[in-house]
PAPAVEX-950056 format. One record per residue (C-alpha): residue in one letter; z, x, y negated. Coordinates in pm, 1 decimal. Example, Ala and Ser with C-alpha at 12.3 -4.5 7.8 and 13.67 -1.06 7.14 Angstrom:
+---+----------+----------+----------+
: r :       zz :       xx :       yy :
+---+----------+----------+----------+
: a :    780.0 :   1230.0 :    450.0 :
: s :    714.0 :   1367.0 :    106.0 :
+---+----------+----------+----------+
This chain:
+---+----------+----------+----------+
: r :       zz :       xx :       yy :
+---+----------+----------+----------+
: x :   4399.1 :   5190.0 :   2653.4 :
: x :   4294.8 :   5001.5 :   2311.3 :
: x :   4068.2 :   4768.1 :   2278.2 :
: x :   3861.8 :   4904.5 :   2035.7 :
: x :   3751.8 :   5229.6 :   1891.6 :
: x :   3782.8 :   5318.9 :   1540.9 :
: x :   3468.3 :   5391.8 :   1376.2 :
: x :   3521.0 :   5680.7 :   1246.4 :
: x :   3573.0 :   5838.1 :   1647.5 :
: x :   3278.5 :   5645.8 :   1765.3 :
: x :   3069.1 :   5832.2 :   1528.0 :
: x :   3198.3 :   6154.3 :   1542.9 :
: x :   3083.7 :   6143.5 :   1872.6 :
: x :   2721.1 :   6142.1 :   1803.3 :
: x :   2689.1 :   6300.2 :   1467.3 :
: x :   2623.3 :   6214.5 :   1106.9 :
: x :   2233.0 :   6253.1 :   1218.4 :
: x :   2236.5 :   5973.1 :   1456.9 :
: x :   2346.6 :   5737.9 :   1188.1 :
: x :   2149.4 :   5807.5 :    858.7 :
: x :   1835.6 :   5872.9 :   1122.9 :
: x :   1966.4 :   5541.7 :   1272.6 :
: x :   1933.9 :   5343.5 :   1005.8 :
: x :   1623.1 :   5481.3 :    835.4 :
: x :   1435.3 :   5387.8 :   1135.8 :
: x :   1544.2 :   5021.7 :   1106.2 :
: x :   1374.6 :   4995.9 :    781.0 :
: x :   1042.6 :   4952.2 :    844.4 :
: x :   1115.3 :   4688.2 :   1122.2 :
: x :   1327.2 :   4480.1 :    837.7 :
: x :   1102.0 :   4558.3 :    565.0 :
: x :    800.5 :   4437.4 :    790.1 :
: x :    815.9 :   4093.2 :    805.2 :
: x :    898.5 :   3946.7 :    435.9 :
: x :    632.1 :   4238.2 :    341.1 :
: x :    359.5 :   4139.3 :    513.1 :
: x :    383.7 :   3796.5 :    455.1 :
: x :    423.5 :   3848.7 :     64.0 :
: x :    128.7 :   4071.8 :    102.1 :
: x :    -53.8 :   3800.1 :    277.2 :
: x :    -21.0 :   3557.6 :     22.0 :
: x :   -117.0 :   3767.5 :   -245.6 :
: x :   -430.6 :   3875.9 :    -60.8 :
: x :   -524.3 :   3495.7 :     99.5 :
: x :   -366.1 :   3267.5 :   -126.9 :
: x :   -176.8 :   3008.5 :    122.3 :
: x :    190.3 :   3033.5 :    293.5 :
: x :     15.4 :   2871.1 :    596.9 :
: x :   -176.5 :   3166.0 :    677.7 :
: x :     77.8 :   3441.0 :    499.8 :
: x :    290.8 :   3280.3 :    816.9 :
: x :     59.9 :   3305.2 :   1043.3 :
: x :     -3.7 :   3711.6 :    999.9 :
: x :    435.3 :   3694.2 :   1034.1 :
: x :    375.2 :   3538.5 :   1305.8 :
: x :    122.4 :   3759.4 :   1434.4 :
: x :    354.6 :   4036.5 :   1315.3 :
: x :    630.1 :   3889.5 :   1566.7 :
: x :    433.5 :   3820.1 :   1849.3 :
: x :    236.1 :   4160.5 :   1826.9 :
: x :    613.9 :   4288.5 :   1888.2 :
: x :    702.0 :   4050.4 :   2151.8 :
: x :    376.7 :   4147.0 :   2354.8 :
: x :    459.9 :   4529.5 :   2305.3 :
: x :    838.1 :   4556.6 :   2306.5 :
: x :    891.7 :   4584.8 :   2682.3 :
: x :    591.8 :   4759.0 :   2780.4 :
: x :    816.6 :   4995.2 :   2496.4 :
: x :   1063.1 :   4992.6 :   2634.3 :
: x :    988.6 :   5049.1 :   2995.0 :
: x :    765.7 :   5392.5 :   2881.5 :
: x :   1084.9 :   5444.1 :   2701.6 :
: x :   1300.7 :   5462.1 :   3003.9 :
: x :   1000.1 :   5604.8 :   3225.6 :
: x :    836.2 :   5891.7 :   2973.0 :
: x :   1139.5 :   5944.0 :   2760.5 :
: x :   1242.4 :   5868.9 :   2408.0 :
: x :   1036.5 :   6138.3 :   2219.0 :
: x :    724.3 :   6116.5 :   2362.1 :
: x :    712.7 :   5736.0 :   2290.0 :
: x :    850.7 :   5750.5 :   1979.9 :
: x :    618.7 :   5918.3 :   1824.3 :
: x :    304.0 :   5780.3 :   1982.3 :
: x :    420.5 :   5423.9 :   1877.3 :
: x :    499.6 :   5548.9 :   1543.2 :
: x :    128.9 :   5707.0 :   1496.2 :
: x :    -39.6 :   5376.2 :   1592.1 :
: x :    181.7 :   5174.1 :   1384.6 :
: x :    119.3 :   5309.5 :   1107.7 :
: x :   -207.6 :   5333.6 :   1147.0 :
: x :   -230.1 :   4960.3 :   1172.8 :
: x :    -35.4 :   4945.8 :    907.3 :
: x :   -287.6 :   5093.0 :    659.9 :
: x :   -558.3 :   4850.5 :    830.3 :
: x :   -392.2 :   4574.4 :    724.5 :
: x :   -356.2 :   4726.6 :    362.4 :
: x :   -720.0 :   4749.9 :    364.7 :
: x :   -842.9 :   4458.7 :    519.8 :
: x :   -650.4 :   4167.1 :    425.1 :
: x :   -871.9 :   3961.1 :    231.2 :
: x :  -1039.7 :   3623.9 :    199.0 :
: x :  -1362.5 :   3859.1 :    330.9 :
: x :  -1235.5 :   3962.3 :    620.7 :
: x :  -1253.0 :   3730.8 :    928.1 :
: x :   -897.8 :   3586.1 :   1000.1 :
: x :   -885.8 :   3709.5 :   1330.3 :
: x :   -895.6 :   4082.7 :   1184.2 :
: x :   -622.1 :   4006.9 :    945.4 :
: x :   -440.6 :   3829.7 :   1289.9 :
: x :   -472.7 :   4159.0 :   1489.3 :
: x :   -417.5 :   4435.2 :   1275.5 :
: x :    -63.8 :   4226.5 :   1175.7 :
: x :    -23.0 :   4204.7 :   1574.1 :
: x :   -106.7 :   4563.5 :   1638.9 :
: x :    162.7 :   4648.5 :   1414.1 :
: x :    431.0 :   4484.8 :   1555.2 :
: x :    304.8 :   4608.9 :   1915.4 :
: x :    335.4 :   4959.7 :   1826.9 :
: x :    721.3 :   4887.6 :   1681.3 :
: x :    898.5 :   5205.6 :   1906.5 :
: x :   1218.5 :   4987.4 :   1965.4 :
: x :   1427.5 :   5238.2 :   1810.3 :
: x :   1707.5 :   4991.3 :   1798.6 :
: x :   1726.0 :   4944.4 :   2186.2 :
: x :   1693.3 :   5320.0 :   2226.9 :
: x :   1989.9 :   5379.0 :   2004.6 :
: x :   2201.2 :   5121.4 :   2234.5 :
: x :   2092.4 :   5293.0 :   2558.3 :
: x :   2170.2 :   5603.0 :   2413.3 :
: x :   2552.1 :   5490.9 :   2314.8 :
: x :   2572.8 :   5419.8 :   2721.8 :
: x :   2475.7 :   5726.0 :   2817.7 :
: x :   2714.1 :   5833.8 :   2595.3 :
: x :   2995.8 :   5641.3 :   2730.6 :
: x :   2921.1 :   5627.7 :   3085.6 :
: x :   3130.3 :   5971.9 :   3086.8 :
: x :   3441.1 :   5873.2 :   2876.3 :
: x :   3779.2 :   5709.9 :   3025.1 :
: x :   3761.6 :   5463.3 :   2734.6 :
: x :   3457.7 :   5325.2 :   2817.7 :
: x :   3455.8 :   4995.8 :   2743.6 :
: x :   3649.0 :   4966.2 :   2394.8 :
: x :   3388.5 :   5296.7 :   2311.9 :
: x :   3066.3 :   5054.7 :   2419.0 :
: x :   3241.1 :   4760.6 :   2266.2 :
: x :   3264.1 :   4932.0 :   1903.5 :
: x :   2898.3 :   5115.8 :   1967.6 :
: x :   2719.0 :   4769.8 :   2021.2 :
: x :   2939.1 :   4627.8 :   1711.8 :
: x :   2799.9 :   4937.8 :   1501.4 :
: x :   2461.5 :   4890.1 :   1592.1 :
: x :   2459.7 :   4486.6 :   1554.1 :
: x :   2588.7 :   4598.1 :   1182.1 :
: x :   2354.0 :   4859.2 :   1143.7 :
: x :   2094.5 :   4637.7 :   1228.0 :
: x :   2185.7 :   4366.2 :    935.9 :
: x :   2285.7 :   4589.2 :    723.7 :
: x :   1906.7 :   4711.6 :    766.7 :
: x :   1826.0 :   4308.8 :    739.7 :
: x :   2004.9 :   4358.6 :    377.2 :
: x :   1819.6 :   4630.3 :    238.8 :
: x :   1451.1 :   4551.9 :    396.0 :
: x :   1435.0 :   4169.3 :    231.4 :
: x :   1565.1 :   4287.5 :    -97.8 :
: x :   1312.5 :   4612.3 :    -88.4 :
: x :   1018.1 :   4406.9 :     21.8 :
: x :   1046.7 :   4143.3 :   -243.8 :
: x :   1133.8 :   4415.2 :   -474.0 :
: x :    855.0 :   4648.0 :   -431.8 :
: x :    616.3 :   4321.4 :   -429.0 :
: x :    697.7 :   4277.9 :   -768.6 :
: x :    606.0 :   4605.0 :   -921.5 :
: x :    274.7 :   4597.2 :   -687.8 :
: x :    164.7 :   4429.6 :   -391.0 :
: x :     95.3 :   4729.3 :   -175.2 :
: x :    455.8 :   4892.8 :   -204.2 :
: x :    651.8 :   4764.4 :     15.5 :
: x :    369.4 :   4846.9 :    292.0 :
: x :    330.7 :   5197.6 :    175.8 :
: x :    735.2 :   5217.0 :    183.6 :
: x :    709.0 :   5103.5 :    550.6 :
: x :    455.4 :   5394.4 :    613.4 :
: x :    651.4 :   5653.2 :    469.4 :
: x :    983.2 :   5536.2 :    635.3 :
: x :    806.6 :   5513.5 :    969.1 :
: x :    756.6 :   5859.6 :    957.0 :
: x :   1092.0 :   5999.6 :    833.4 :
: x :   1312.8 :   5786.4 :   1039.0 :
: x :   1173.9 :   5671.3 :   1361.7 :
: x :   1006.9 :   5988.3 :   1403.9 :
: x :   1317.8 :   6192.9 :   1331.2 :
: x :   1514.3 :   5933.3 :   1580.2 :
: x :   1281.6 :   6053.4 :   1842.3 :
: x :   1326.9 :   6370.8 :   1831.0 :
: x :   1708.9 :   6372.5 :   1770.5 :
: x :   1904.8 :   6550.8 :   2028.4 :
: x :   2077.4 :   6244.8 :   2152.4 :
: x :   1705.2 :   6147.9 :   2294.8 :
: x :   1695.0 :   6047.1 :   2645.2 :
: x :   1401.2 :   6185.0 :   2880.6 :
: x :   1261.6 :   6012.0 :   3155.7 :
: x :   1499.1 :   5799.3 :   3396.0 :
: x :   1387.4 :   6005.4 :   3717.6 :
: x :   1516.3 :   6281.1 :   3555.9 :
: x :   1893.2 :   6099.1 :   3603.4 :
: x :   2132.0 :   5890.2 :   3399.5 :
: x :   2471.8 :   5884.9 :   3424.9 :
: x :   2652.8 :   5623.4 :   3576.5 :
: x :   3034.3 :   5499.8 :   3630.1 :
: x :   3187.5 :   5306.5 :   3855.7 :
: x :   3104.4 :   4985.8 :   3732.2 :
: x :   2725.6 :   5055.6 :   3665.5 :
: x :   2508.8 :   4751.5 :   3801.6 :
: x :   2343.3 :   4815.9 :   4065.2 :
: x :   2039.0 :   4533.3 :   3955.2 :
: x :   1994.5 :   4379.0 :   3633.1 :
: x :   2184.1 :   4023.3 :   3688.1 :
: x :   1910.9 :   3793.7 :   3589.9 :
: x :   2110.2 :   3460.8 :   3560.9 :
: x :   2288.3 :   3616.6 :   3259.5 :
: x :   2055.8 :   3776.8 :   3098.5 :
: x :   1793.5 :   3515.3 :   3079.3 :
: x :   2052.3 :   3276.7 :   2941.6 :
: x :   2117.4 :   3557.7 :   2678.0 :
: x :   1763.4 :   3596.1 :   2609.0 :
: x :   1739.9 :   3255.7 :   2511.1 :
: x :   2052.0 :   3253.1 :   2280.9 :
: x :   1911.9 :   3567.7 :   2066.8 :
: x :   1568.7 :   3360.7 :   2066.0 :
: x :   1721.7 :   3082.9 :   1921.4 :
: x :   1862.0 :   3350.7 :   1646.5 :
: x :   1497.5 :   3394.3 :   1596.5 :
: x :   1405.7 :   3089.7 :   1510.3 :
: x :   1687.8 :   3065.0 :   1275.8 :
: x :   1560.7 :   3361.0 :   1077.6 :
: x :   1218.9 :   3273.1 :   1074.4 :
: x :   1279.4 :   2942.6 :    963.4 :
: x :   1531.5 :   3027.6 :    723.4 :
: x :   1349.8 :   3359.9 :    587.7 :
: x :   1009.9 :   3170.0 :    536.1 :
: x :   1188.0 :   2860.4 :    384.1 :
: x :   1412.7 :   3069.6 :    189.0 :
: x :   1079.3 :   3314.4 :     27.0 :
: x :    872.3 :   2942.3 :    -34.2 :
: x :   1176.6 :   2805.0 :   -227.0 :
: x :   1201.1 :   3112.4 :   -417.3 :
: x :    871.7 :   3173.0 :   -527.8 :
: x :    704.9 :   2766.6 :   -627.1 :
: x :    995.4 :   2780.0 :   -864.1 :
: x :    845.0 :   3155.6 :   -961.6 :
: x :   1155.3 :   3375.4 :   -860.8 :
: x :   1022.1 :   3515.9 :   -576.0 :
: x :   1156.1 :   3866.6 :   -656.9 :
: x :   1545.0 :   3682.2 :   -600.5 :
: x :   1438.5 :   3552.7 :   -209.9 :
: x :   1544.8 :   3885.9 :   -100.9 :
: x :   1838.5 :   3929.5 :   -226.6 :
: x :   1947.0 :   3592.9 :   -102.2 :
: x :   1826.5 :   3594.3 :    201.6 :
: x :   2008.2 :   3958.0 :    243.9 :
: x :   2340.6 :   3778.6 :    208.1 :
: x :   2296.6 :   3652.7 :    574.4 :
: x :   2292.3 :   3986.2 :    666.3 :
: x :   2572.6 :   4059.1 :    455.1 :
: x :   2782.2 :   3783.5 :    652.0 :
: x :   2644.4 :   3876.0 :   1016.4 :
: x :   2717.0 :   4267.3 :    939.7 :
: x :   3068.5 :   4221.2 :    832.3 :
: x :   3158.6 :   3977.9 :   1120.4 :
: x :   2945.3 :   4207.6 :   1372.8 :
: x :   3160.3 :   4491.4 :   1278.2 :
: x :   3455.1 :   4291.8 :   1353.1 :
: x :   3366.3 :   4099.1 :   1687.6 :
: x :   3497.1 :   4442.2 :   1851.5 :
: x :   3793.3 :   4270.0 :   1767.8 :
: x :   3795.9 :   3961.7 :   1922.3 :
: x :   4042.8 :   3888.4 :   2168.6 :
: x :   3909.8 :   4039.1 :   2545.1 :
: x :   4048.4 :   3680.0 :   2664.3 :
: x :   3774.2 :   3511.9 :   2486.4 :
: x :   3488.5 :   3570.0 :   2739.7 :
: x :   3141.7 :   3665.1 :   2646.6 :
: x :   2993.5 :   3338.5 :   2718.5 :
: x :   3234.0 :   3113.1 :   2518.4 :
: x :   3174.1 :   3331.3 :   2224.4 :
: x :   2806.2 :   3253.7 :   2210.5 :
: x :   2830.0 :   2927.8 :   2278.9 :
: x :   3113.8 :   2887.2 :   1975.3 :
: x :   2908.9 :   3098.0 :   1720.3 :
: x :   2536.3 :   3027.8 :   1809.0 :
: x :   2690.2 :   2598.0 :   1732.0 :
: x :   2854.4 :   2775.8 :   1428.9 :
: x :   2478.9 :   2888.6 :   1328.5 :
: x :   2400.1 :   2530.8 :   1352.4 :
: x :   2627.3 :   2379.4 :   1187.6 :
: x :   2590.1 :   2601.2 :    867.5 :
: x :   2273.7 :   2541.7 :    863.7 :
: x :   2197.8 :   2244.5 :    705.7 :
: x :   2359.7 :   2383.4 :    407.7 :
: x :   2036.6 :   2536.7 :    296.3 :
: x :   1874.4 :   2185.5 :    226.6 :
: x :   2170.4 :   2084.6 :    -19.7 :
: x :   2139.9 :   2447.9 :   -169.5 :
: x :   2063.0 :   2412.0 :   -553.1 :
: x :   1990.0 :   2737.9 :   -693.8 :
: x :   2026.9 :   3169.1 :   -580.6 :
: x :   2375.9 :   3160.0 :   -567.7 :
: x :   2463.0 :   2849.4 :   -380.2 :
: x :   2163.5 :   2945.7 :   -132.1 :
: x :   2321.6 :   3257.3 :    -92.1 :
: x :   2647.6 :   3111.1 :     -5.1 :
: x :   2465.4 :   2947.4 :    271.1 :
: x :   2284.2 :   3237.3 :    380.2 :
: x :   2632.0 :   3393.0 :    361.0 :
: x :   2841.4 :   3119.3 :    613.8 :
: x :   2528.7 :   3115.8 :    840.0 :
: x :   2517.1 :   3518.0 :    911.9 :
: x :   2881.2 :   3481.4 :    941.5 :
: x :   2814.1 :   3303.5 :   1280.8 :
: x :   2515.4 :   3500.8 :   1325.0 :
: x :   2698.0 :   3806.3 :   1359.8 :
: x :   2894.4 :   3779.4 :   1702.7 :
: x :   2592.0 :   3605.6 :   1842.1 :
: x :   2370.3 :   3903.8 :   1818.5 :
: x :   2656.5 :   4181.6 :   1907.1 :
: x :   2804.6 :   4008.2 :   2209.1 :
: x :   2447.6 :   3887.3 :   2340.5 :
: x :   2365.3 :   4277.4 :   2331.9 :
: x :   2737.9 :   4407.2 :   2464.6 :
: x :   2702.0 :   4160.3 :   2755.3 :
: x :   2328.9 :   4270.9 :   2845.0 :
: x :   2459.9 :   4669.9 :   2850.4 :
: x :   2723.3 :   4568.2 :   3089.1 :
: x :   2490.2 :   4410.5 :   3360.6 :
: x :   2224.2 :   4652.2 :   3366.1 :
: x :   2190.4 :   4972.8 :   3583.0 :
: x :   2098.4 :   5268.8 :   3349.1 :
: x :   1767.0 :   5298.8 :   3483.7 :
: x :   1646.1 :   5024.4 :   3319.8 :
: x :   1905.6 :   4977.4 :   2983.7 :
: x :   1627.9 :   5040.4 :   2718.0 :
: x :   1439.1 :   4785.0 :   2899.3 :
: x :   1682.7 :   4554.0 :   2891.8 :
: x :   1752.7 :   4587.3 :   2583.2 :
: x :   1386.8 :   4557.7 :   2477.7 :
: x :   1361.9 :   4228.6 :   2637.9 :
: x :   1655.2 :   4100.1 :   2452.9 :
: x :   1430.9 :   4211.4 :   2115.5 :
: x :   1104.1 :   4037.7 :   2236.9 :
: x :   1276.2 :   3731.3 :   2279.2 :
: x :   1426.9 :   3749.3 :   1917.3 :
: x :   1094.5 :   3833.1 :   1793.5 :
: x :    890.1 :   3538.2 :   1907.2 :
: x :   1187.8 :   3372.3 :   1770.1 :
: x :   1112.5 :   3486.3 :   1447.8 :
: x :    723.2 :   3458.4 :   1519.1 :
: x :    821.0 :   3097.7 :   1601.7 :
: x :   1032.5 :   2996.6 :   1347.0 :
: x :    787.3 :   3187.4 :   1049.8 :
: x :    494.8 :   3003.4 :   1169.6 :
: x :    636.1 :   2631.4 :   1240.4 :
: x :    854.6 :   2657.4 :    896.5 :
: x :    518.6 :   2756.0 :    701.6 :
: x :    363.6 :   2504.1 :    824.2 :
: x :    667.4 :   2269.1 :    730.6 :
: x :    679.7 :   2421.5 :    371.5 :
: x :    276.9 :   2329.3 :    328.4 :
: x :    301.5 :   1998.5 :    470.8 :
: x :    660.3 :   1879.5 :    364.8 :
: x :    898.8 :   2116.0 :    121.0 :
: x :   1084.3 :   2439.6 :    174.3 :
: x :   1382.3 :   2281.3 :    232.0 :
: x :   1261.6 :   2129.7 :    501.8 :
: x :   1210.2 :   2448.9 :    661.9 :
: x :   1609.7 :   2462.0 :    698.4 :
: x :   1604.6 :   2203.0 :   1004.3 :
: x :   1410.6 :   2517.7 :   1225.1 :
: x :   1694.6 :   2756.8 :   1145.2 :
: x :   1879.0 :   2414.2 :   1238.8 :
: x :   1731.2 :   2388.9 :   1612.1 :
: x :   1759.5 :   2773.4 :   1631.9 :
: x :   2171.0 :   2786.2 :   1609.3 :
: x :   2175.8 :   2469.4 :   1851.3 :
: x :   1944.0 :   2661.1 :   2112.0 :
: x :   2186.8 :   2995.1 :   2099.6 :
: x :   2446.9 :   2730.2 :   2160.9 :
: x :   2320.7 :   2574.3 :   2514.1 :
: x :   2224.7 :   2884.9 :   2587.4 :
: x :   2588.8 :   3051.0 :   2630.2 :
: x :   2696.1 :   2696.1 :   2775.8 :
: x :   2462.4 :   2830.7 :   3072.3 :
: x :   2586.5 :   3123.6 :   3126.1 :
: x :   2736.2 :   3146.3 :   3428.9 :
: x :   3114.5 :   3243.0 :   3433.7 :
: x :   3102.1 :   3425.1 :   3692.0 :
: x :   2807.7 :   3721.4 :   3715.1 :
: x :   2746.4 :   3892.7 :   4015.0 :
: x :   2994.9 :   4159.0 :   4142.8 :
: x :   2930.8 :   4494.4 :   3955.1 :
: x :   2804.6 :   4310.3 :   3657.3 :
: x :   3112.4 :   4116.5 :   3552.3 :
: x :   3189.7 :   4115.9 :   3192.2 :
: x :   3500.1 :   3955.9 :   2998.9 :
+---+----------+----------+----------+
């Protein structure tokens, strides 16, 4: 049996839908973040607070993303999909509205949190759906392997295109990138949910193989929760640090495009961790690239000018990359299907208040030291991911080994 699966099979398999549907519905999640806090700062006038409502944004999605994802797996994919879409956007248009020096802060706070509550997690749904998927096939693991490689790299790739839209948008008017959210909310994640590929409720059944978990092995996957939070803290930091450097020197509408080069790196390298040698356990690779993370990090306070900041950005996602994909692979391997888009949406919260931790302690750094400074949070983020897979046992319970 290979080891991997070309692309080109795995997506056959679910259509050319799945995909462009896929990836639409990432948008507004990668669009979110850099838009609402340029937003912010056009509206209030201070990075400090612009990071706190990206913050807010973060944790909103932190508090929200497993109540998600457990309706997920107990009401089904539609049905939640579309309800969480609704009240997103909704909150959305709030914060259009009501962001303003006028407003108490604590409106501004909620409606940012509200909208990341509401996010419907279409990117854990998409991974539970590739194990159902595979939970019939004889090549089951090299067909899961290149499905959570995809989705790592659709997931950047979406990290590209949001940053560079958002900052974008910005510049032609403040509103647009919101709007754009709005309007991609309801052609992709809506048209995810009702895709055919949708699962319904888990007491209707899943499919399971012979080496389904019977339990969800808990002294992995906390370990691996706290390796993709440290990831978060490395984009927060980095993203925040990256959009104050960019715009006090008054080329904001280039932070985007920079920035998108770490998704460049951590797509390119997530599509090829299905490639990686099935010697190399799980928890070594981690360990190795969430250290790489750190060690590129630094790079962004020597960084001069776009392109050398992008060449950073660039060497960081590089490590990035296998972090993310082999944090999710491993969590799909020691879960029962019952509970997978739970899982999964566990492993996003964590990431998340990453993010909502790194945006808010790194605008805080930018106001009170420099933007560069901001680099030594995506700094601690890499060396967290690192400990993390040095904790990770070696040896998971029986039914939810992984290599």
């Amino acid at each position: 049996m290979p080891q991997h699966l070309p692309y080109r099979v795995l997506l056959r398999s679910m259509g050319a839908s799945f995909a462009v549907l896929g990836f639409l519905g990432r948008l507004p999640t990668s669009v979110l973040p850099l838009a609402l806090l340029l937003y912010a700062h056009h509206r209030l006038g201070s990075f400090g607070l612009a990071g706190l409502a990206a913050a807010a944004l973060s944790l909103g999605g932190a508090a929200g993303a497993v109540l998600i994802g457990h309706l997920s797996d107990q009401w089904g994919h539609r049905v939640v999909g579309i309800a969480a879409t609704v009240v997103q956007t909704a909150a959305v248009g709030g914060f259009l509205l009501w962001c303003t020096p006028d407003v108490p802060l604590g409106v501004v706070l909620a409606l940012a949190a509200l909208t990341g509550f509401a996010n419907p997690q279409l990117g854990a749904m998409a991974r539970s759906r590739w194990s159902q998927a595979a939970a019939s096939r004889d090549d089951r693991l090299p067909f899961t392997a290149s499905a959570m490689a995809w989705e790592g790299a659709i997931d950047e790739v979406g990290f590209v295109i949001g940053p560079v839209l958002a900052t974008t948008l910005a510049a032609v008017a403040a509103p647009a990138p919101l709007l754009t959210v709005v309007a991609l909310a309801w052609i992709g994640q809506v048209g995810f949910a009702l895709h055919p590929s949708a699962l319904g409720p888990a007491r209707h059944g899943r499919q399971r193989h012979a080496e389904s978990a019977d339990r969800v092995d808990w002294r992995v996957l906390i370990p691996l929760a706290v390796a993709i939070g440290g990831v978060g803290v490395l984009f927060g930091g980095s993203q925040t640090g990256i959009a104050a450097f960019f715009t006090v020197r008054g080329e904001g509408a280039v932070a985007g495009a920079v920035y998108g080069a770490m998704a460049v790196g951590s797509a390119s390298m997530g599509l090829l961790s299905n490639r990686l040698p099935v010697r190399w356990s799980m928890a070594s690779r981690i360990t190795v690239f969430g250290f790489g993370c750190a060690v590129f990090s630094p790079l962004l306070i020597v960084a001069w000018d776009a392109s050398t900041m992008a060449l950073a950005c660039l060497l960081i996602g590089i490590m990035v990359g296998p972090t993310l994909v082999t944090g999710y692979a491993y969590a799909e391997r020691i879960s029962p299907p019952e509970r997978l888009s739970t899982v999964m949406t566990v492993l996003s919260t964590v990431g998340v208040v990453g993010v909502a931790a790194g945006a808010a302690v790194a605008g805080q750094v930018v106001d009170g030291y420099s933007a560069r400074d901001a680099a030594w949070i995506a700094t601690a983020g890499g060396l967290l991911a690192g400990v993390a897979g040095l904790s990770i046992p070696r040896r998971p319970t029986r039914r939810s080994s992984a290599r």
